[in-house]
C-alpha positions in Angstrom: -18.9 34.3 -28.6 -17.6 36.8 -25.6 -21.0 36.0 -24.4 -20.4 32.5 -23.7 -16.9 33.4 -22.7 -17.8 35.7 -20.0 -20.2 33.6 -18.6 -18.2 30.7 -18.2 -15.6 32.8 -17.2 -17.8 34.1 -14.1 -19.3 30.6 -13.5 -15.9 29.6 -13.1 -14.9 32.3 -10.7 -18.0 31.5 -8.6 -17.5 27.7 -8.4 -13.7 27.9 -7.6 -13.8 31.1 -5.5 -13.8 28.4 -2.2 -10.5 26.5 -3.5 -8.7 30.1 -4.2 -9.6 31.6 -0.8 -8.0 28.0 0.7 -4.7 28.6 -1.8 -4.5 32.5 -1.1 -4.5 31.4 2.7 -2.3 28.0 2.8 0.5 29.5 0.1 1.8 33.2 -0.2 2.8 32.7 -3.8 -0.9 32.9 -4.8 -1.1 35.8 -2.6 1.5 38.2 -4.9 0.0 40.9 -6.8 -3.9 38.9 -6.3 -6.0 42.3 -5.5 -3.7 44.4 -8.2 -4.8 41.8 -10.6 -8.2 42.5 -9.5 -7.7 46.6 -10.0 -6.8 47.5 -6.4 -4.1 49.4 -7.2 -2.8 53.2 -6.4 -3.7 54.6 -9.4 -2.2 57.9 -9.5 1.7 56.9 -10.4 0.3 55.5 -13.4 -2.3 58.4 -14.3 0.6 60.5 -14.2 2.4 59.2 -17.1 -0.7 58.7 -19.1 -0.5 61.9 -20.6 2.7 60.6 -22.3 1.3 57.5 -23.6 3.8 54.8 -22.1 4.7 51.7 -24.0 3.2 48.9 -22.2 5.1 45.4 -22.5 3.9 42.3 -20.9 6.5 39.6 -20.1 4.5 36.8 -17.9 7.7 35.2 -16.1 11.4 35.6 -14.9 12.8 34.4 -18.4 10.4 36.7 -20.8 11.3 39.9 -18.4 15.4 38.8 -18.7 14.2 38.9 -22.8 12.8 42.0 -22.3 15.4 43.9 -21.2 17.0 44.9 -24.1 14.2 45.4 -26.1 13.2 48.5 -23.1 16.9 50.0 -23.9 16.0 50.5 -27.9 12.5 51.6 -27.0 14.0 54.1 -24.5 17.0 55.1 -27.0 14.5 55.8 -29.9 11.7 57.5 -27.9 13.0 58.8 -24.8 10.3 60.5 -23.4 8.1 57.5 -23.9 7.2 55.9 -20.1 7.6 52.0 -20.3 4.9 49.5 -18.4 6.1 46.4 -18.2 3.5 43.7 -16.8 3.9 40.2 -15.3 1.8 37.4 -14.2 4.5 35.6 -11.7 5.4 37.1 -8.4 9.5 36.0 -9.6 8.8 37.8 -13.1 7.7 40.8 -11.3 10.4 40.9 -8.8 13.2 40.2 -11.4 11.9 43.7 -13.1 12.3 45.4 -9.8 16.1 45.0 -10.7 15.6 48.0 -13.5 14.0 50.9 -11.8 16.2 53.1 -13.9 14.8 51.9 -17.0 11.2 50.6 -16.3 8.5 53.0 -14.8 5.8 51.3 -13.8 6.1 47.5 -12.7 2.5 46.2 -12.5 0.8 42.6 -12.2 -1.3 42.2 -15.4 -4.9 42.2 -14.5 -7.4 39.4 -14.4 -9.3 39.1 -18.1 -13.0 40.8 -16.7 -14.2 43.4 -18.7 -14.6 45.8 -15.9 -10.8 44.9 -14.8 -9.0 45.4 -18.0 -11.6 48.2 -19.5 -10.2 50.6 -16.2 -6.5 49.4 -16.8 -6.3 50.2 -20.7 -8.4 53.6 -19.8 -6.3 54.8 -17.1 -2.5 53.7 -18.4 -3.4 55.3 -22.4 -0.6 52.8 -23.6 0.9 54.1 -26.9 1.3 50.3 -28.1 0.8 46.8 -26.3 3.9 44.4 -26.8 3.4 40.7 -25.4 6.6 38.6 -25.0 5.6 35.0 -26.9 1.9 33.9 -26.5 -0.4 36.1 -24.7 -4.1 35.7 -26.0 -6.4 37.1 -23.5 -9.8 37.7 -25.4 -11.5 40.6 -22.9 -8.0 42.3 -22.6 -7.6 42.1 -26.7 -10.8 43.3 -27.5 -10.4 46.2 -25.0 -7.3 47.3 -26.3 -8.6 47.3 -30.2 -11.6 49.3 -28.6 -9.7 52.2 -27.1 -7.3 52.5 -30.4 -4.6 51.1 -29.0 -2.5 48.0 -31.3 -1.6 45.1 -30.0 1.8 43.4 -30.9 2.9 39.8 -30.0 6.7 39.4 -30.2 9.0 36.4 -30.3 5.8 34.7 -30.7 5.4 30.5 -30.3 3.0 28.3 -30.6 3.9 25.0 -29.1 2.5 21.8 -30.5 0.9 21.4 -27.2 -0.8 24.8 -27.0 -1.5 24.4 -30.6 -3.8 21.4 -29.7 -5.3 23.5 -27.3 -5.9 26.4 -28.7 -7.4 24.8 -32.2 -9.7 22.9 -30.4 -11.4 26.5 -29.6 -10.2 28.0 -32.7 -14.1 29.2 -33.1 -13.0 31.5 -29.8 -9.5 32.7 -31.3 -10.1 33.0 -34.3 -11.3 36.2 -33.6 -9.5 37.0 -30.7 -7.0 36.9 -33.8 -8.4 39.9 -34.9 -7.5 42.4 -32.4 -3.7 41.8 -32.5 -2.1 43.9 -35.4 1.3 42.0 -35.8 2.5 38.6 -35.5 6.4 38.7 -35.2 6.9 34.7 -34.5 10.0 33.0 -33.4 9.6 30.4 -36.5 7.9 29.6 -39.9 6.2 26.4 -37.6 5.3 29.3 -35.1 3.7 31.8 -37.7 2.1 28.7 -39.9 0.8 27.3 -36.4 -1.3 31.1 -35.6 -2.2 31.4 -39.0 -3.8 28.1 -38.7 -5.3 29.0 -36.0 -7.0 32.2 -37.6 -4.3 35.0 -37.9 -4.6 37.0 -41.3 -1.2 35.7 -43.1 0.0 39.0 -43.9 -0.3 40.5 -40.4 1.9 37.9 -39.9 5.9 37.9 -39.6 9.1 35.5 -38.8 11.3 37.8 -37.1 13.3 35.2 -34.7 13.4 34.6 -30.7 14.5 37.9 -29.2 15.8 36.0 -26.3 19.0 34.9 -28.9 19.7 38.9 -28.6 20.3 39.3 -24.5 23.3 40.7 -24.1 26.7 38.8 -23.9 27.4 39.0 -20.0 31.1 41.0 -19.3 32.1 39.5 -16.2 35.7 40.1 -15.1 38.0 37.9 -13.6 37.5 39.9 -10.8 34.2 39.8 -10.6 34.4 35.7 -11.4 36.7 36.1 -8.1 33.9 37.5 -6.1 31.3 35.0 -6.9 33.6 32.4 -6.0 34.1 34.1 -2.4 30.8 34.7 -2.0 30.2 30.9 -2.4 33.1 30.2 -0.5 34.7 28.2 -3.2 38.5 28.0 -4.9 39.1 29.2 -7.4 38.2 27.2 -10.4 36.5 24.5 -8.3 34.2 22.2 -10.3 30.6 23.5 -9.6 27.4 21.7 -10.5 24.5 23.9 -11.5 20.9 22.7 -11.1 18.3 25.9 -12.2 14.7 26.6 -12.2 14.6 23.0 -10.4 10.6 22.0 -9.7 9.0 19.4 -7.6 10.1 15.7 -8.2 13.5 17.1 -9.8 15.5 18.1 -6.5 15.6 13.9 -5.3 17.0 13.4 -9.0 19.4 16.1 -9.3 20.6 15.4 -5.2 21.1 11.7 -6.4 23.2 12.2 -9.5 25.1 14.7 -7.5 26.2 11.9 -4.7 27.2 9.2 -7.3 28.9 11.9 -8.8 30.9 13.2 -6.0 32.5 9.0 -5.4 34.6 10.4 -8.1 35.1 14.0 -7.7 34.9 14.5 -4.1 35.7 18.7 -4.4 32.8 18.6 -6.4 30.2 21.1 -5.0 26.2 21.3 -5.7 24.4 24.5 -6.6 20.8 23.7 -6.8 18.4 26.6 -7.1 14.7 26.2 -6.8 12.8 28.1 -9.7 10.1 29.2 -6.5 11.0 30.6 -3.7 8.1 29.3 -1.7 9.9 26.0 -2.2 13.0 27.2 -0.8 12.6 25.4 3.0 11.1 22.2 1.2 13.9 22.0 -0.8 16.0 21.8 2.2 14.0 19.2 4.1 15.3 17.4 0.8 18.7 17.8 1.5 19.1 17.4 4.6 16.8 14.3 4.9 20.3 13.0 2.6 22.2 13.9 5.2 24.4 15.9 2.9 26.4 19.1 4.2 24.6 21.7 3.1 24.1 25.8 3.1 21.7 28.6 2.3 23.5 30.8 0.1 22.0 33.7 2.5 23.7 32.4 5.6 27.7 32.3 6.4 28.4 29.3 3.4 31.1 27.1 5.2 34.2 25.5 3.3 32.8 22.0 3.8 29.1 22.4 2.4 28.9 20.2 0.0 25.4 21.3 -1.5 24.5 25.1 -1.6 20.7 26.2 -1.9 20.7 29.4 -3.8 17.9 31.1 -2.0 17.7 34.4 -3.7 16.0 35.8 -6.3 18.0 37.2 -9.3 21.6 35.9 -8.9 21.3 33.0 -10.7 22.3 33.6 -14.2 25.4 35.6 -13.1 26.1 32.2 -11.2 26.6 30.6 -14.2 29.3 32.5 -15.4 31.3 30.0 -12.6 29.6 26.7 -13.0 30.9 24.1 -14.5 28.5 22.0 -16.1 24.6 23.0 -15.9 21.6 21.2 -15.9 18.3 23.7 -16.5 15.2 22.3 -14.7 11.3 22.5 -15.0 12.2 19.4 -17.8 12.9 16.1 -16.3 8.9 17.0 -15.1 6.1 18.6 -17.4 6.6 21.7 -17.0 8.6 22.8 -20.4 11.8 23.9 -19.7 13.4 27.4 -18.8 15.7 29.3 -20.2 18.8 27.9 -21.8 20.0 30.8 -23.2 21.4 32.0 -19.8 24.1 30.1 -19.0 24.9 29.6 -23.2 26.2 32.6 -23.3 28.8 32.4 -20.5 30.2 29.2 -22.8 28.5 26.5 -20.6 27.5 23.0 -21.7 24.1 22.8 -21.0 22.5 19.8 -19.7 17.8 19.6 -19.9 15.4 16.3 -20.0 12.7 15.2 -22.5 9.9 18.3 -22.0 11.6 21.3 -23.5 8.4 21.8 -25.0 8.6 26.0 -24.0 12.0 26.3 -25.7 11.8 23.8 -28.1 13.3 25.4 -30.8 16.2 27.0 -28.9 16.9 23.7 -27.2 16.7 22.1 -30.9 19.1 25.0 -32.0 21.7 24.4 -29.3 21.9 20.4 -29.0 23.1 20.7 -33.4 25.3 22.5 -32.9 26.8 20.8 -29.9 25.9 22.9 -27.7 23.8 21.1 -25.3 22.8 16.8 -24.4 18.8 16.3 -23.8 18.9 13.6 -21.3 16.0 11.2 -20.4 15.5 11.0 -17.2 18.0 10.8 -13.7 20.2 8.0 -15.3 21.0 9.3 -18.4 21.8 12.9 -16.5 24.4 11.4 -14.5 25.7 9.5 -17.3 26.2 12.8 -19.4 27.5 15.2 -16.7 29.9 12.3 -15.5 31.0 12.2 -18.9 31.5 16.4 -19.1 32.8 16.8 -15.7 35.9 14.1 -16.6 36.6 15.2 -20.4 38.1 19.1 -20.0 38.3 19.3 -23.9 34.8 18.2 -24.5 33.6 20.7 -21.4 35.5 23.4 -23.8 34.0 22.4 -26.8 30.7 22.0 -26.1 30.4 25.5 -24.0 32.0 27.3 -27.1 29.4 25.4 -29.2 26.6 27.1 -27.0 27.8 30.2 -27.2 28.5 30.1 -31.1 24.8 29.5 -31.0 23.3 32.4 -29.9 25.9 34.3 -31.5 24.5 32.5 -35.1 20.7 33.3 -33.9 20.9 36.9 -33.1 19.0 39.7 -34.9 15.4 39.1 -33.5 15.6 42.5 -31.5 16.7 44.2 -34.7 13.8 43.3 -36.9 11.0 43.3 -33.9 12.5 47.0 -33.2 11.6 47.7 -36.9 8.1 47.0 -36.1 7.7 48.1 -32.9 8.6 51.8 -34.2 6.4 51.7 -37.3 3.6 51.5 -34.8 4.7 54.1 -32.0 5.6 56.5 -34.6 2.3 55.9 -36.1 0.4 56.5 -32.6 2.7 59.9 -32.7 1.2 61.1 -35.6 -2.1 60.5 -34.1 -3.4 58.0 -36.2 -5.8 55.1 -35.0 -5.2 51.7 -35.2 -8.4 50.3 -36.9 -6.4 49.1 -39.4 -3.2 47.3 -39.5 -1.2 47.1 -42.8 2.2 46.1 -42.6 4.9 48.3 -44.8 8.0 47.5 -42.9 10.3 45.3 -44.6 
């Protein structure tokens, strides 16, 4: 089975090595983090702290690192002398981590699954315990990992429908890629019945919740609500549209609901903010090809721009403690969603289209209990945020609702923590990890 596996996954390498060398050249984004991936890396930081078997955590994007957060303060409070590795796949995932040198160690890019690659990145970090955010199944990388001793744990773990179909049509492959991961903690009961399913030994597997319910509830002063409005160069109080994580083909939507919107609410000021920053000077060919009075958020914002292109990386869930209504992008396309969470907890009404499919459950969570309106497409967005932006009581309403929801959710990190230590205090005591019973509660 890793047989065929490899070799397809070198015939593939060969074949599209052309089309990558073209991408690596035309776009920088492909560029981040490419030869680490590969192993090119300066080795010595991390050999350092091998000694003291870190905790490795992989979080692939922005949204899984945010969800990781606080799950590196209990690791830290509980074993303090523990070093924490925390991989991404994303060049925005890895630079949002940047933002905690003070509790991360090493930030790596996670490398590409060849045996060589991963055999000299498990040897040389020593990791105490693997922890994936969600659903990481990388079958070289697994195996690896289960070789050198070392368990593998998949928190806040989902299986989408979509993936589901994916993955059971190679459930042959999985099945026992399965094998090397010693504990399931899944976001659902449809998450955990969907990888058992798919091969998972039942009772390696757990519901523990979506740890992303348990990011902490943002304190942000009055004063500090006073600065983000200066530094957007906005009154106080003044209305503020929020488009997030926006992709391609969602920008020309989001910058025509926001100019029938603004016939009736001419204060009425844009924050759109582009999930990639390569797309940041596309994004602006866009607005200005409108004609509308615009701003980088980097540059001297005047009084009169009416649209604002957040062009930073980091800022943006803070911004949302001073938006009015917000719409979260990457779902009016196919993308899935982002994270909804965010701006929830600052007691916003949250606005997303049809394919939540990567936080299905959360968005399902917040839109009963009022929380948050899945729109269809442009029309129905501008119908909906129309209807938020003129209705203060139902603004109120619905952003309590939000909040009230992740309040209701929480606990994920709690019972994940439970597990996590079982199996670091378990490496302590110098066990293996050939076997992986389950005697937490």
């Amino acid at each position: 089975m890793y047989f065929v596996y490899n070799a397809i996954l070198y015939l593939a390498s060969i074949i599209c090595s052309p089309l990558l060398l073209l991408l690596l050249f035309i776009n920088r984004r492909y560029c981040a983090g490419f030869f680490q991936k590969l192993g090119i890396i300066s080795w010595e930081p991390l050999m350092q702290t091998a000694n003291s078997r870190p905790v490795w955590i992989h979080a692939v994007s922005v949204g899984e690192v945010t969800a990781a957060i606080p799950l590196v303060k209990e690791i830290k409070q509980l074993f303090p002398e523990a070093p924490i590795v925390l991989s991404t796949s994303t060049a925005t995932g890895n630079l949002t981590a940047r933002q905690y040198p003070y509790l991360i160690n090493h930030i790596i890019f996670f490398p590409f699954d060849y045996p060589f690659i991963v055999r000299r990145f498990i040897g040389r970090i020593r990791a105490r315990v693997f922890i994936a955010l969600e659903t990481e199944l990388w079958p070289n990388f697994l195996q690896e990992l289960r070789r050198q001793g070392i368990p593998a744990l998949m928190v806040s773990g989902r299986i989408s429908p979509r993936s589901f179909r994916n993955y059971r049509a190679l459930r042959f492959l999985f099945k026992n890629v399965l094998e090397h991961i010693a504990c399931f903690c899944m976001q659902s009961s449809a998450d955990a019945e969907r990888i058992i399913a798919l091969g998972a030994d039942s009772s390696r597997v757990l519901v523990t919740g979506n740890i992303k319910f348990d990011q902490p509830m943002p304190d942000v002063s009055s004063a500090g609500q006073d600065e983000l409005y200066q530094a957007l160069n906005l009154k106080q109080g003044q209305k503020l549209f929020i488009a997030g994580s926006t992709h391609r083909g969602e920008e020309e939507i989001v910058l025509e609901v926001f100019q029938k919107l603004q016939k009736g609410l001419p204060d009425l000021v844009l924050l759109i903010a582009p999930r990639h920053p390569e797309r940041f000077n596309e994004v602006e060919a866009l607005i200005r090809a409108r004609g509308m009075r615009f701003c980088r958020k980097t540059a001297m914002i005047p009084s009169a721009a009416d649209v604002i292109l957040l062009d930073t990386i980091g800022e943006l869930a803070k911004l949302y403690s001073i938006g009015t209504v917000i719409f979260i992008g990457g779902s009016l396309v196919p993308i899935g969603g982002h994270n909804v969470l965010e701006p929830a907890v600052y007691k916003k009404p949250v606005l997303f289209g049809p394919h939540m499919d990567n936080f299905s459950a959360i968005a399902k969570t917040l839109i009963e209990h009022h929380g948050a309106i899945q729109v269809h497409d442009g029309t129905e967005l501008g119908i909906q945020a129309a209807r938020l932006f003129n209705d203060a009581q139902l603004l109120e309403e619905m952003g309590a609702n939000a909040f009230q929801a992740v309040a209701e959710n929480a606990g994920a990190l709690k019972k994940s923590m439970d597990i996590i230590r079982h199996f670091i205090e378990r490496q302590e005591n110098r066990q293996t990890a050939q076997n992986y019973p389950i005697t937490t509660s």
